[in-house]
VOGU-3710 file (C-alpha; in Angstrom, 3 decimals, decimal comma):
1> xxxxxxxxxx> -65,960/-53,741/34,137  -62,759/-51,391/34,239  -59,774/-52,379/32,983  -57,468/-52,472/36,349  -54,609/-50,952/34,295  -55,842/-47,726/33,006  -57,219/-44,612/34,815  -60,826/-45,522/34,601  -59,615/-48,192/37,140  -57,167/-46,402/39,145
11> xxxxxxxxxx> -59,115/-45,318/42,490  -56,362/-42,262/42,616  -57,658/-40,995/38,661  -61,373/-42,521/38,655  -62,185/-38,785/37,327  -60,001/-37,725/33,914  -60,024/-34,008/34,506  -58,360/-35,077/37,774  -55,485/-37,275/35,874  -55,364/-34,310/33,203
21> xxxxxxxxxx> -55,065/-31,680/36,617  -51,788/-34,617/37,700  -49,911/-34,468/34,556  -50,167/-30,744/34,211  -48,855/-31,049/37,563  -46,257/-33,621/37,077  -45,218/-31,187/34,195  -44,745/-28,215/36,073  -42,955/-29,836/38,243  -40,152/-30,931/35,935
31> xxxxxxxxxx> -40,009/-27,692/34,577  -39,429/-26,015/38,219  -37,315/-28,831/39,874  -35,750/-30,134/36,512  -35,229/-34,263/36,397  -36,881/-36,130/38,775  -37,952/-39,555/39,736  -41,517/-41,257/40,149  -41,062/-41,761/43,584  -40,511/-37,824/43,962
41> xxxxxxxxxx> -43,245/-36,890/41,705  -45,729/-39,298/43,072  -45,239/-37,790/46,372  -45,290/-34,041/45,444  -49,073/-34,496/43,521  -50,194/-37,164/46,408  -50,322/-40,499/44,440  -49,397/-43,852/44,739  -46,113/-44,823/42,798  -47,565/-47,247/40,412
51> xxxxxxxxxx> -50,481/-44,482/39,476  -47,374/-41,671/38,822  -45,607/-44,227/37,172  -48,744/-44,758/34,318  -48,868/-41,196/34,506  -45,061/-40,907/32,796  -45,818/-43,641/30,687  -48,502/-42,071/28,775  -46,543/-38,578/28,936  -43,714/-40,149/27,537
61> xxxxxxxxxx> -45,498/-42,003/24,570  -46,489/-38,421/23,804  -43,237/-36,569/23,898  -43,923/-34,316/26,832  -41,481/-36,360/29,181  -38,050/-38,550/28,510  -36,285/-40,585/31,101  -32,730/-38,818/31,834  -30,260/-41,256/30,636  -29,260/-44,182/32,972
71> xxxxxxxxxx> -30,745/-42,294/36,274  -34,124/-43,820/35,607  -35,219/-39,930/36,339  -37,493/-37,825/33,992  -37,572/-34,544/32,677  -39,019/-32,548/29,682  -39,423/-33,880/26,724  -38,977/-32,526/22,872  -42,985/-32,615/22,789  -42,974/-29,653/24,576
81> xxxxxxxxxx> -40,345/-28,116/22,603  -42,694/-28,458/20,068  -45,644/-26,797/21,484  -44,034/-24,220/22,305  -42,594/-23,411/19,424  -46,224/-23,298/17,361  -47,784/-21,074/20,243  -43,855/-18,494/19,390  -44,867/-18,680/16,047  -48,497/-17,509/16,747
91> xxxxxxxxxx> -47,428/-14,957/18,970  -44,700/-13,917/16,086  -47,470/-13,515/13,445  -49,833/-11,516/16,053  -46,917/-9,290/16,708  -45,464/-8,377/13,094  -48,761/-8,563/11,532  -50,126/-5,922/13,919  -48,597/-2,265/12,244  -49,678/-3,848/8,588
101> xxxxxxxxxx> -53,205/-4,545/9,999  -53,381/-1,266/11,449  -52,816/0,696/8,437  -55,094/-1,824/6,167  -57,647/-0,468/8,443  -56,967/2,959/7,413  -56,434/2,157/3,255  -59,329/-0,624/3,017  -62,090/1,437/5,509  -62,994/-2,161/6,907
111> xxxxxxxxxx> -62,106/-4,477/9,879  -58,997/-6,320/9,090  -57,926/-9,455/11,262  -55,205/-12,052/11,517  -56,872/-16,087/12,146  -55,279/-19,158/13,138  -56,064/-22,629/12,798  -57,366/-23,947/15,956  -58,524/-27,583/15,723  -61,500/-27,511/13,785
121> xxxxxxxxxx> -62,290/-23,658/13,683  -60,276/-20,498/12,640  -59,448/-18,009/16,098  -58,705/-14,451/15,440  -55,497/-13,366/17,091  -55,561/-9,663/15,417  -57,859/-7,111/15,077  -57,652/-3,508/13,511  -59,359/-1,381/14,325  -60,376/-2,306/17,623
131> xxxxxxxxxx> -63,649/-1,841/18,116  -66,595/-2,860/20,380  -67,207/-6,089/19,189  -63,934/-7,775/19,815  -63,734/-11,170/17,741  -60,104/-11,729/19,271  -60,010/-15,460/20,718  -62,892/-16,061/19,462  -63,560/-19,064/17,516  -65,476/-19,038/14,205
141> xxxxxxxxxx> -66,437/-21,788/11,738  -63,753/-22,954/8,573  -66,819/-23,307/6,409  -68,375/-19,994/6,548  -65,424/-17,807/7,031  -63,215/-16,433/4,458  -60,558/-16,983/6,592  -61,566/-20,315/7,199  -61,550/-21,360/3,336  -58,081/-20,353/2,904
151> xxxxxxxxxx> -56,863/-22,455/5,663  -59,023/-25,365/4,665  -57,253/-25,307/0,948  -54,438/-25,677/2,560  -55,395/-29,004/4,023  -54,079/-32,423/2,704  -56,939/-34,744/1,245  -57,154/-36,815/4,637  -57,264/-33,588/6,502  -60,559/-32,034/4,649
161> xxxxxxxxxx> -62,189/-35,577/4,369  -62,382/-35,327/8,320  -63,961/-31,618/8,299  -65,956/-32,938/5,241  -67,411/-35,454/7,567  -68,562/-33,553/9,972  -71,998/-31,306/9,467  -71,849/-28,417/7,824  -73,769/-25,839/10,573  -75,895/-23,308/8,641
171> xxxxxxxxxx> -75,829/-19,531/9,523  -77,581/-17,744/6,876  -79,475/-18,109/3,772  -76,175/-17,843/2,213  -74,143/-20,459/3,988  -72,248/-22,849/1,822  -73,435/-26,589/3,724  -73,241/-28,763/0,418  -69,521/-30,706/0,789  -69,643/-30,675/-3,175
181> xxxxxxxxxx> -70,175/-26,526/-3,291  -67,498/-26,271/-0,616  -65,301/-28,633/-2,205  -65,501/-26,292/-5,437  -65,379/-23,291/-3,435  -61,775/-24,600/-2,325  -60,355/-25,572/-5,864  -61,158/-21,716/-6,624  -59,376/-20,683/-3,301  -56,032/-22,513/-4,579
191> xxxxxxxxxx> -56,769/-21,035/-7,939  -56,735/-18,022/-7,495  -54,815/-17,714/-3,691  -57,769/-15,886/-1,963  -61,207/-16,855/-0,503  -63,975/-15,120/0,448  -67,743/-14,878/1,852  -70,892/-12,921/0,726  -73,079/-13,130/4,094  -72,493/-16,177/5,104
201> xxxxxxxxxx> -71,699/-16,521/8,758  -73,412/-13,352/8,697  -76,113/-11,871/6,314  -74,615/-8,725/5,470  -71,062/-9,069/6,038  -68,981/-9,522/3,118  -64,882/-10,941/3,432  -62,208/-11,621/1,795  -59,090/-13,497/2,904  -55,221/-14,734/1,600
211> xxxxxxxxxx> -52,818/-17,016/3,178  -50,460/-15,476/5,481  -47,217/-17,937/5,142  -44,411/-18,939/7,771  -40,803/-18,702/6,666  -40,714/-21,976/5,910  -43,368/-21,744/3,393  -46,634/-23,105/5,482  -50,356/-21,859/5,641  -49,727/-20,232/9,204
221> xxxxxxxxxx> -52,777/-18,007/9,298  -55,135/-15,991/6,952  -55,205/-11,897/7,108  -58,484/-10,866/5,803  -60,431/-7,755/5,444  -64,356/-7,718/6,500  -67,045/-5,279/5,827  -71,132/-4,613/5,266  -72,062/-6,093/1,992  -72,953/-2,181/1,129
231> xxxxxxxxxx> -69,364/-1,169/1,590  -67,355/-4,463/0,296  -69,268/-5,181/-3,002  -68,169/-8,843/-4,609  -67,027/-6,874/-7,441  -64,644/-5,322/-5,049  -63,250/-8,761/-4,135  -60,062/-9,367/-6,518  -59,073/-5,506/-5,859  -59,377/-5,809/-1,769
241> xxxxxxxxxx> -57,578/-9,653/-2,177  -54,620/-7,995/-4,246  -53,868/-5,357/-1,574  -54,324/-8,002/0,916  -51,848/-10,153/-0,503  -49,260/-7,672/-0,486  -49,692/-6,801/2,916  -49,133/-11,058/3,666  -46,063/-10,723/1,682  -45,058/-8,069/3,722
251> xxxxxxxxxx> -45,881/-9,771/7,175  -44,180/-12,286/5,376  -40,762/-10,494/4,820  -40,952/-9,360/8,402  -41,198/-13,109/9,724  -38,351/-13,512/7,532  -36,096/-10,836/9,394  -37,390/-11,780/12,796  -36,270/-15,178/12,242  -32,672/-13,780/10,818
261> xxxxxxx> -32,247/-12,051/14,009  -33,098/-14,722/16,153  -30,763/-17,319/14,457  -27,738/-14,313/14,653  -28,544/-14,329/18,355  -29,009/-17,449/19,423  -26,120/-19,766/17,419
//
């Protein structure tokens, strides 16, 4: 039986991509119109006032909406503030990381990308040199990337439990899937500050990877440098992860100037 209170039960948001296709709605609205009531809102998307008025409940208890004082109207909230600001960050990484990436290309003769943390996976928001096979937006496993590994040392002991739960897909021969060996293979990562893979997501490419920090000191993304096994020997791993860490310092020290400038601008 439904429960008459929630959207399962709601005749107006029986379907959830529907209710998730209202509140999108109910937030573009607020951004375009600015602080509005439920009756207004429930009108614009076509729903009954109690259903709108569910619908701001359960944006509010996330942050994305805030009632406006004593009006008893809505508008934005801080939560979207907040996402906003780690999608600007993202899109500040992609932008000062690109030059250094570039000319890693050239010194390192490999493919040399810029990852994010995206739920559960690593995404690639750089890529030098651009080539046919574009990995940008695409999203690869935190297991069998080297990319991956340095963002998963940077997890907090909760954090990895929950990856650690889940199963460990296998890509290759060489595919770390035992929690124990990956668990290991992260204590080395925070060692020594760089991770890397020897075929593992694929059987003959080789990577290597280092933290790429924010200005306030977080994991924020990995910059790594990939390459046939032939080409990007393990022996060749500490060299290739000391360049590479240089170059994060240096995207690094950029972040640090962008975010001087935009604090001089905007008191």
């Amino acid at each position: 039986m439904y429960n008459t209170e929630g959207a399962a039960g709601d005749p107006e948001m029986r379907s959830p991509s529907q209710a998730v296709d209202r509140a999108l709605s109910i937030l573009d609205l607020l951004a375009r119109h600015g602080p509005s009531g439920v009756t207004e809102l429930a009108r614009e998307i076509g729903v009954h006032k109690s259903t709108a008025s569910r619908m701001m409940s359960a944006l509010e208890k996330h942050r994305m909406v805030e009632q406006d004082g004593h009006r008893g109207k809505y508008r934005l909230g801080f939560g979207i503030v907040r996402l906003a600001g780690a999608t600007a960050a993202q899109l500040d990484i992609a932008k000062e990381s690109k030059p250094v990436c570039a000319r890693l290309a050239t010194e390192l003769h490999g493919a040399i990308s810029v990852s994010v943390l995206e739920g559960t996976s690593v995404t690639t928001i750089v890529q030098e040199p651009a080539t046919e096979r574009n990995w940008i937006g695409l999203r690869a496993p935190l297991h069998a990337t080297a990319s991956g590994k340095v963002l998963l040392a940077g997890f907090g002991f909760a954090e990895l439990e929950e990856v650690l739960e889940q199963s460990l897909t296998r890509f290759t021969a060489h595919t770390v899937t035992s929690r124990g060996a990956l668990r290991a293979d992260l204590c080395r990562v925070r060692d020594r500050n760089w991770g890397a893979t020897g075929g593992e997501l694929e059987p003959d490419l080789n990577s290597v990877a280092v933290p790429v920090r924010s200005p306030g000191g977080r994991i924020a993304g990995a910059l790594s440098a990939s390459a046939p096994a032939a080409h990007l020997r393990p022996a060749d791993f500490p060299d290739v992860a000391r360049v590479l860490t240089t170059a994060a310092e240096e995207i690094l020290g950029r972040l640090h100037r962008l975010a001087g400038f935009e604090a001089t601008a905007n008191p």
